[in-house]
Each structure stands twice: as structure tokens, then as C-alpha cells.
N, CA and C atoms as an extended XYZ file, in Angstrom:
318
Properties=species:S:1:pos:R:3:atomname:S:1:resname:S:1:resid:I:1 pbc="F F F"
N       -96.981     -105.587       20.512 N   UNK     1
C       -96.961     -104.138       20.698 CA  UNK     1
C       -98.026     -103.505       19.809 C   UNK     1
N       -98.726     -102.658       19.887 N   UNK     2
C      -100.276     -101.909       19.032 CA  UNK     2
C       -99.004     -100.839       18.105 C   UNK     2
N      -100.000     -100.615       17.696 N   UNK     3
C       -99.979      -99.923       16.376 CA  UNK     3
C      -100.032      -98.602       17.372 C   UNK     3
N       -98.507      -97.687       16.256 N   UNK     4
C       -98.537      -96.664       16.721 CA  UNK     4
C       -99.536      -95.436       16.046 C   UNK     4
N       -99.913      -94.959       16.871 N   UNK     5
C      -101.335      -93.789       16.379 CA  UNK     5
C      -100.815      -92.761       15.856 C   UNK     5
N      -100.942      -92.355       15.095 N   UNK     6
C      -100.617      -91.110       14.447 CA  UNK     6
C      -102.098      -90.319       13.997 C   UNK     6
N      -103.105      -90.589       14.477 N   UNK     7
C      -104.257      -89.744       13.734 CA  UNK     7
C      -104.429      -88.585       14.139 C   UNK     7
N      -103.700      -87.893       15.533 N   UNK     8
C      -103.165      -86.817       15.702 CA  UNK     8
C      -102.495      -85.876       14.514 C   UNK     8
N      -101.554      -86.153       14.523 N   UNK     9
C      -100.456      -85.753       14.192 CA  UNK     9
C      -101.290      -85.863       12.086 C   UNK     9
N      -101.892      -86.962       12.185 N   UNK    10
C      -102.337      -86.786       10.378 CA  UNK    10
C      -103.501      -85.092       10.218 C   UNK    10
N      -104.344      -85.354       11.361 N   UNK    11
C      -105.667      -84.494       11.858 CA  UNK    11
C      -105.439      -83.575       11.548 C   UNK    11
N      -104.342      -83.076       12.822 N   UNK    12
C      -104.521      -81.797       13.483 CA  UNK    12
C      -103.145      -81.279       13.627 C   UNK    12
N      -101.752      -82.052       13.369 N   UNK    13
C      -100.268      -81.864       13.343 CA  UNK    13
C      -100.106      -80.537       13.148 C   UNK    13
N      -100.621      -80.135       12.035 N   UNK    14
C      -100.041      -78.535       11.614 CA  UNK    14
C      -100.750      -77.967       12.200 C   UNK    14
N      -102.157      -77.707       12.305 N   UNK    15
C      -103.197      -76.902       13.158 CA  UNK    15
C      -103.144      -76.738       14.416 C   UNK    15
N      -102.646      -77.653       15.063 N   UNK    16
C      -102.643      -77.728       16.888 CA  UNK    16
C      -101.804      -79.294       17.206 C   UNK    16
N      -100.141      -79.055       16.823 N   UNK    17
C       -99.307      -79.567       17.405 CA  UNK    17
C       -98.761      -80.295       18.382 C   UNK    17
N       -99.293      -79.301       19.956 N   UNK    18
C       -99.259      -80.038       21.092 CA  UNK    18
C      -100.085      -80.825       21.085 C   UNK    18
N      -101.245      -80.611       20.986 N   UNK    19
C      -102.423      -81.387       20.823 CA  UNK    19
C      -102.472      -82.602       20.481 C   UNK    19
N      -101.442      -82.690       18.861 N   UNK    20
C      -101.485      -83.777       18.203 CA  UNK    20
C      -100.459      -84.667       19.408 C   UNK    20
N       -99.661      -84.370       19.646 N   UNK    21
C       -98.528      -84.765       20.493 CA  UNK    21
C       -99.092      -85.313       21.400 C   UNK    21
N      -100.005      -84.336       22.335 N   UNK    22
C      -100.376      -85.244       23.389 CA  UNK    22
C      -101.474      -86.548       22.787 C   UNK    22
N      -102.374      -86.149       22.318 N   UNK    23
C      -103.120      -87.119       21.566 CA  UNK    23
C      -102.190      -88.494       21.178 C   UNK    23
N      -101.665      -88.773       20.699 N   UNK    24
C      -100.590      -89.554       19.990 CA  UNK    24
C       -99.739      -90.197       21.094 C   UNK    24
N       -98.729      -89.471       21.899 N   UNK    25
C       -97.787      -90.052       22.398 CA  UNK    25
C       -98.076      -90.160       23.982 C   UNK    25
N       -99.180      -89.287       24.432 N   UNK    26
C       -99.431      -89.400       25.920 CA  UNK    26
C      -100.921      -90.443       26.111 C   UNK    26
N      -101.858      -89.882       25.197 N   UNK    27
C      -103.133      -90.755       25.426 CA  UNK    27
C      -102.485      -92.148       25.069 C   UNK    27
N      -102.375      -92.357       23.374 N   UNK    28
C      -102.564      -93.910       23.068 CA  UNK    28
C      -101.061      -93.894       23.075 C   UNK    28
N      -100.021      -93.207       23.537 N   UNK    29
C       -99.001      -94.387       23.429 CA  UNK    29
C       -98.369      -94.489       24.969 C   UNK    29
N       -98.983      -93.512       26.068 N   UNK    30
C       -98.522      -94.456       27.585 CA  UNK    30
C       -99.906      -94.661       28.029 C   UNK    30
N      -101.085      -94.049       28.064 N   UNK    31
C      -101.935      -94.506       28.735 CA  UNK    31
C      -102.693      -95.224       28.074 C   UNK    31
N      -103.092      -95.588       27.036 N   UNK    32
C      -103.603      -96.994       26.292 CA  UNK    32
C      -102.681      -97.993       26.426 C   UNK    32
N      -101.559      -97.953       26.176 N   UNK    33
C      -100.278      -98.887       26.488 CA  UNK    33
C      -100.262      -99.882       28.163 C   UNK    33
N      -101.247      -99.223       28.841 N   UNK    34
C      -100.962     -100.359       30.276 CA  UNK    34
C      -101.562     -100.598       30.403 C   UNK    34
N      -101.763     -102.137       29.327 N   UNK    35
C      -102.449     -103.090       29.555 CA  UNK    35
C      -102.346     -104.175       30.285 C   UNK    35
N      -101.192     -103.874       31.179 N   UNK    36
C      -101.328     -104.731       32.857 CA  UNK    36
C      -102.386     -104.133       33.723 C   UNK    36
N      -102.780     -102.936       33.254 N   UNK    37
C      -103.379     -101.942       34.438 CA  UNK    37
C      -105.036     -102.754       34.207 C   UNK    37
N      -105.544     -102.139       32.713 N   UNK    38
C      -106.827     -102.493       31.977 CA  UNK    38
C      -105.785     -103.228       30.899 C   UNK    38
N      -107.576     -103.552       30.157 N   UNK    39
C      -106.985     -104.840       28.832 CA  UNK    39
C      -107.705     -103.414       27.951 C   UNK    39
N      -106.927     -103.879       26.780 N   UNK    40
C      -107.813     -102.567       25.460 CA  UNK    40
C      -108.943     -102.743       24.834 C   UNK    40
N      -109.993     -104.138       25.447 N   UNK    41
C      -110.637     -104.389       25.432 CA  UNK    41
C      -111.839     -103.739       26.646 C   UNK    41
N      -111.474     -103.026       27.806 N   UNK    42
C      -111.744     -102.794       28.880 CA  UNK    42
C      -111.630     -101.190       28.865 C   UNK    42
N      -110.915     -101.364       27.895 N   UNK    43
C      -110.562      -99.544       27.936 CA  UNK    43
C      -111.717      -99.268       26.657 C   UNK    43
N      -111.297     -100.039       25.589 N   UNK    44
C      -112.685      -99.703       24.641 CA  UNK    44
C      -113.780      -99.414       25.710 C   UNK    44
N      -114.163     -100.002       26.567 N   UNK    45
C      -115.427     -100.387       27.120 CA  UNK    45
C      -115.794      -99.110       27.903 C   UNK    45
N      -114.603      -98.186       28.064 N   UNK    46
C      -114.661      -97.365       29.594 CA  UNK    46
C      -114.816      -96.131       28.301 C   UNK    46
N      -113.983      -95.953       27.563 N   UNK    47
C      -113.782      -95.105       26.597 CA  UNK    47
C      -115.479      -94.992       25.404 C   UNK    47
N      -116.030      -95.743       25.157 N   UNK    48
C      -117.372      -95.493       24.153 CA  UNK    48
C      -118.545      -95.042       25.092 C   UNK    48
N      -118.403      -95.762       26.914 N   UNK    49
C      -119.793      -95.590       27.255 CA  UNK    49
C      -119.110      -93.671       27.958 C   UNK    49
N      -118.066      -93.266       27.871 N   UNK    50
C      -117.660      -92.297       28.216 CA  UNK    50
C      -118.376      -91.160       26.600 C   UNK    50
N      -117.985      -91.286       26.128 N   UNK    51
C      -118.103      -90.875       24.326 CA  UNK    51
C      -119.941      -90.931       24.311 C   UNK    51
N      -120.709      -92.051       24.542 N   UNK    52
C      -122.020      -91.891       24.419 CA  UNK    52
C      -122.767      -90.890       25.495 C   UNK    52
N      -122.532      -91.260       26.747 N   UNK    53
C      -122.673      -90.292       28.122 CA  UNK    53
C      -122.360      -89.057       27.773 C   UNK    53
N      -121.080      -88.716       27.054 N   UNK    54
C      -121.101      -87.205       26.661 CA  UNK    54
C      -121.882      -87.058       25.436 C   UNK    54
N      -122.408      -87.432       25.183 N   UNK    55
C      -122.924      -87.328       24.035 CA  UNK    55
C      -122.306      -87.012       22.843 C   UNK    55
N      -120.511      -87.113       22.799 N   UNK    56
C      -119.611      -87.190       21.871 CA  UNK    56
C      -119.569      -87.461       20.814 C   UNK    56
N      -120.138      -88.069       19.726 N   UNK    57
C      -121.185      -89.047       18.594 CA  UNK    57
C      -119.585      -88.801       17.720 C   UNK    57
N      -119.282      -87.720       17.407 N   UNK    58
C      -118.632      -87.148       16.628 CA  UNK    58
C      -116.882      -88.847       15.982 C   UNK    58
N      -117.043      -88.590       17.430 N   UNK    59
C      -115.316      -89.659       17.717 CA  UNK    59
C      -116.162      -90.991       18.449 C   UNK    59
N      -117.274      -91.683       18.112 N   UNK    60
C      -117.751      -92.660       18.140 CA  UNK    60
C      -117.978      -93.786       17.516 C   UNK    60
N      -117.630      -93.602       16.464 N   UNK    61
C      -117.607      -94.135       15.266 CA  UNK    61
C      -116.077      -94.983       15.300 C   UNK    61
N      -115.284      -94.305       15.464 N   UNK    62
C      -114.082      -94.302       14.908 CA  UNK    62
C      -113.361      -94.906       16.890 C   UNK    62
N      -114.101      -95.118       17.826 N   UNK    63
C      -113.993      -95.692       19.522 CA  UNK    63
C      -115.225      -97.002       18.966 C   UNK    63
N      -116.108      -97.170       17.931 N   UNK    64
C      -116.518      -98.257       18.066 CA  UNK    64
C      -115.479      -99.575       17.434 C   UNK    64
N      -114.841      -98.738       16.552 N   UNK    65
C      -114.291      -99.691       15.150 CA  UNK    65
C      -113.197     -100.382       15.910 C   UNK    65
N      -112.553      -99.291       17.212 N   UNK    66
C      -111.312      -99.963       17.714 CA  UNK    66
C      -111.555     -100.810       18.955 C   UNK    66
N      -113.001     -100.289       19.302 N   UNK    67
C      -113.898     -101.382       20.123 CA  UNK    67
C      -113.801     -103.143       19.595 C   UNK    67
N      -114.606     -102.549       18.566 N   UNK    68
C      -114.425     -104.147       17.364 CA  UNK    68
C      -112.942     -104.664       17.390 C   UNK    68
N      -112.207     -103.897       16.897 N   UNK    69
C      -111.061     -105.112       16.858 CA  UNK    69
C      -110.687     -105.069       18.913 C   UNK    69
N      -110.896     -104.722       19.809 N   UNK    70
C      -110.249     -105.010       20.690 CA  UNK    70
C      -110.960     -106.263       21.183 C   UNK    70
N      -112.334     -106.464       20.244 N   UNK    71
C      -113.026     -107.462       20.888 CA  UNK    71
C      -114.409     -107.683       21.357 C   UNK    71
N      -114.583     -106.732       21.517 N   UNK    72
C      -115.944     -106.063       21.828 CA  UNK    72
C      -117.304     -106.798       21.133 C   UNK    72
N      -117.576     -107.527       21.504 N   UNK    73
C      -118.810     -108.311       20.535 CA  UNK    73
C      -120.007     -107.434       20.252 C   UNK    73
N      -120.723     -107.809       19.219 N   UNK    74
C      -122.120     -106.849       19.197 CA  UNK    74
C      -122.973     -106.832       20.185 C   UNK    74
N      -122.868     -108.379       20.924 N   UNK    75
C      -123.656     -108.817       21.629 CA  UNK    75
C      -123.195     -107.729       23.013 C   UNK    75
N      -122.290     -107.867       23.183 N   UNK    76
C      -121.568     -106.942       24.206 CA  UNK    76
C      -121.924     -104.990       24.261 C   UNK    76
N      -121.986     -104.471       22.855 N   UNK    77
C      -121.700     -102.784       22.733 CA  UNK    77
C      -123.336     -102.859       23.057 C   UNK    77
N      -124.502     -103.392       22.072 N   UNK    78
C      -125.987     -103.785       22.599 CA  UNK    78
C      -126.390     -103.512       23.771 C   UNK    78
N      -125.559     -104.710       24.904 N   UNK    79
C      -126.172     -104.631       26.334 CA  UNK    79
C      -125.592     -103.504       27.021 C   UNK    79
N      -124.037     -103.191       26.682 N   UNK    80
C      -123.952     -101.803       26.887 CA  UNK    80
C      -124.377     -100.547       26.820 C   UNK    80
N      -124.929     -100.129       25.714 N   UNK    81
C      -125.919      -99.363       25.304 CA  UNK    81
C      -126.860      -99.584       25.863 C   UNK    81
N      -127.821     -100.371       25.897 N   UNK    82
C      -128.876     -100.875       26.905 CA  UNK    82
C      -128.799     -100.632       27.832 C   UNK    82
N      -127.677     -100.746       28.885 N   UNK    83
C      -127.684     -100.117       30.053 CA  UNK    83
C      -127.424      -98.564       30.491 C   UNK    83
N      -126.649      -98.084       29.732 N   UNK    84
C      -126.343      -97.101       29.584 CA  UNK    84
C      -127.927      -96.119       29.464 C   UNK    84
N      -128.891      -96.483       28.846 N   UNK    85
C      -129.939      -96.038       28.317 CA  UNK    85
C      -130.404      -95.177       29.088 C   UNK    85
N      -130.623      -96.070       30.205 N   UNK    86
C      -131.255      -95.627       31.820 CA  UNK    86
C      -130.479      -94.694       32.661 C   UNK    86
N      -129.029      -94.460       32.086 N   UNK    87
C      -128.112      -93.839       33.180 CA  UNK    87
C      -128.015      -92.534       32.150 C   UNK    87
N      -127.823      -92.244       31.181 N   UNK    88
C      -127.605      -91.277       30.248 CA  UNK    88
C      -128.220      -90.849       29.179 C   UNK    88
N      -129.194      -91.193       29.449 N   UNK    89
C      -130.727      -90.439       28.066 CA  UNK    89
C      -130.823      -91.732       26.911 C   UNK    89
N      -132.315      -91.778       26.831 N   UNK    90
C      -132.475      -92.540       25.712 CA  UNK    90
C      -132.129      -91.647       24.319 C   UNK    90
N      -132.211      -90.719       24.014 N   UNK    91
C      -131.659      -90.155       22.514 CA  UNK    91
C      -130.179      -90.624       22.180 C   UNK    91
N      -129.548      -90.252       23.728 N   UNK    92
C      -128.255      -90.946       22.996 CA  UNK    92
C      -127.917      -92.177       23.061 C   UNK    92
N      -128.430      -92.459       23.304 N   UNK    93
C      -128.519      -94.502       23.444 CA  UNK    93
C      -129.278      -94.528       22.183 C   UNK    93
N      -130.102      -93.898       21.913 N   UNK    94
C      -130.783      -94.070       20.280 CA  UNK    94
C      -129.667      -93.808       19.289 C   UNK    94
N      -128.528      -92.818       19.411 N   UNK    95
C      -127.958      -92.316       18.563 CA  UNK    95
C      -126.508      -93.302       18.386 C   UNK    95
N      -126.575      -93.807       19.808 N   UNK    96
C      -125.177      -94.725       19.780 CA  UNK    96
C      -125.368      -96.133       18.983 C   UNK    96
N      -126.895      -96.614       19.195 N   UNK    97
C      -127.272      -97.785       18.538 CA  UNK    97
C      -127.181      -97.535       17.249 C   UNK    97
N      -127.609      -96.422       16.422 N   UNK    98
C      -127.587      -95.986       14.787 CA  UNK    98
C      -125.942      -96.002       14.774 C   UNK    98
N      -125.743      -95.746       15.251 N   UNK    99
C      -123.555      -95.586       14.865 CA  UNK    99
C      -123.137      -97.274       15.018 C   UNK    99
N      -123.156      -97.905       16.182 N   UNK   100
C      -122.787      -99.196       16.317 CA  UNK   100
C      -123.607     -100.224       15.839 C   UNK   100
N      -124.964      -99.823       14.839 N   UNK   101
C      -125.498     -100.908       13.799 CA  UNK   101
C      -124.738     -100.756       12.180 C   UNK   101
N      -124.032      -99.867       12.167 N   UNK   102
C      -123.046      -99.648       11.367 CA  UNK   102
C      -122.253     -100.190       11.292 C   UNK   102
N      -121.668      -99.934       12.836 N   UNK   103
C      -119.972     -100.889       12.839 CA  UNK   103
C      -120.041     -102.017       12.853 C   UNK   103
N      -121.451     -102.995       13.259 N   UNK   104
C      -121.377     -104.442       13.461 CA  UNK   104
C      -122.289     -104.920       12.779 C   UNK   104
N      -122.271     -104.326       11.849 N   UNK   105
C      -123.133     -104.614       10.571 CA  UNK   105
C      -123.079     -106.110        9.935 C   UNK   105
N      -121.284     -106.717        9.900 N   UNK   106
C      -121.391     -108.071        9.335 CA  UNK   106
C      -121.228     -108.616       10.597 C   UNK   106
């Protein structure tokens, strides 16, 4: 069973409540949770090139790290980015590579 998320509820709990709520108990705890549907390895995958495409940078960092543990090889976020390059601007494919030479640093 994953780890229940609370970075809602640590964030933004008092500031914007529902928010945290839905964040927390609707995103990562039913729809990250069906992993018969996707693997959380697959969802990392759908979830960062979503985050780079918007040009999201902000919550990228923190979608690469859970990338990494879902599995995500360097070799893997690389050719992703790489492809991505051509479909969604090279700046942010420049900007996603500076964030994920961070995370896969060792």
C-alpha cells in the first residue's frame, strides 16, 4: 500500500482546505491508487511530461523525485525530455533537463 500523502493538508490545510482534501484524498489517494488501471511508474511518466508541457517547473522537482522512486531511470526521464523537446518547446525541455540533472545526479 503507498504512503499516505499529506503534503496537502501540511501546504495548504489551513489556507485552502478543500483543496488540501482533494489534493490528498481524491488525487493521490483514489486516483494514484489504481494501479491495476496504470503502474505509478506510468503515471510518473504521464504526470512530469504533463508538468514540463505546461511548463509547470514549479511542482517538477518534487513529480521528478517520485518519478525516481517509482522507477523511472535517468536513462528513461532523458529520452523523455528528448522527445518531448520537439512536441513542447525547447526552453522547457532546457528547463526540465536543469531540474532532472539534479534529481539524478547520483
Amino acid at each position: 500500500m503507498a504512503k499516505k500523502q499529506t503534503a496537502g493538508h501540511d501546504i495548504l490545510g489551513e489556507f485552502a482546505p478543500k483543496f488540501a482534501e482533494l489534493n490528498d484524498d481524491v488525487l493521490f489517494g483514489e486516483v494514484w491508487s489504481r494501479e491495476d488501471k496504470l503502474s505509478e511508474h506510468d503515471r510518473s511518466m504521464i504526470t512530469i511530461s504533463a508538468l514540463i508541457s505546461g511548463g509547470n517547473l514549479e511542482q517538477l522537482d518534487a513529480h521528478l523525485t517520485i518519478g525516481k522512486q517509482n522507477g523511472i531511470t535517468k536513462e528513461e526521464i532523458s529520452e523523455m525530455i528528448t522527445h518531448l523537446s520537439f512536441y513542447v518547446g525547447w526552453p522547457k525541455a532546457w528547463s526540465a533537463f536543469n531540474r532532472a540533472k539534479e534529481i539524478y545526479k547520483d
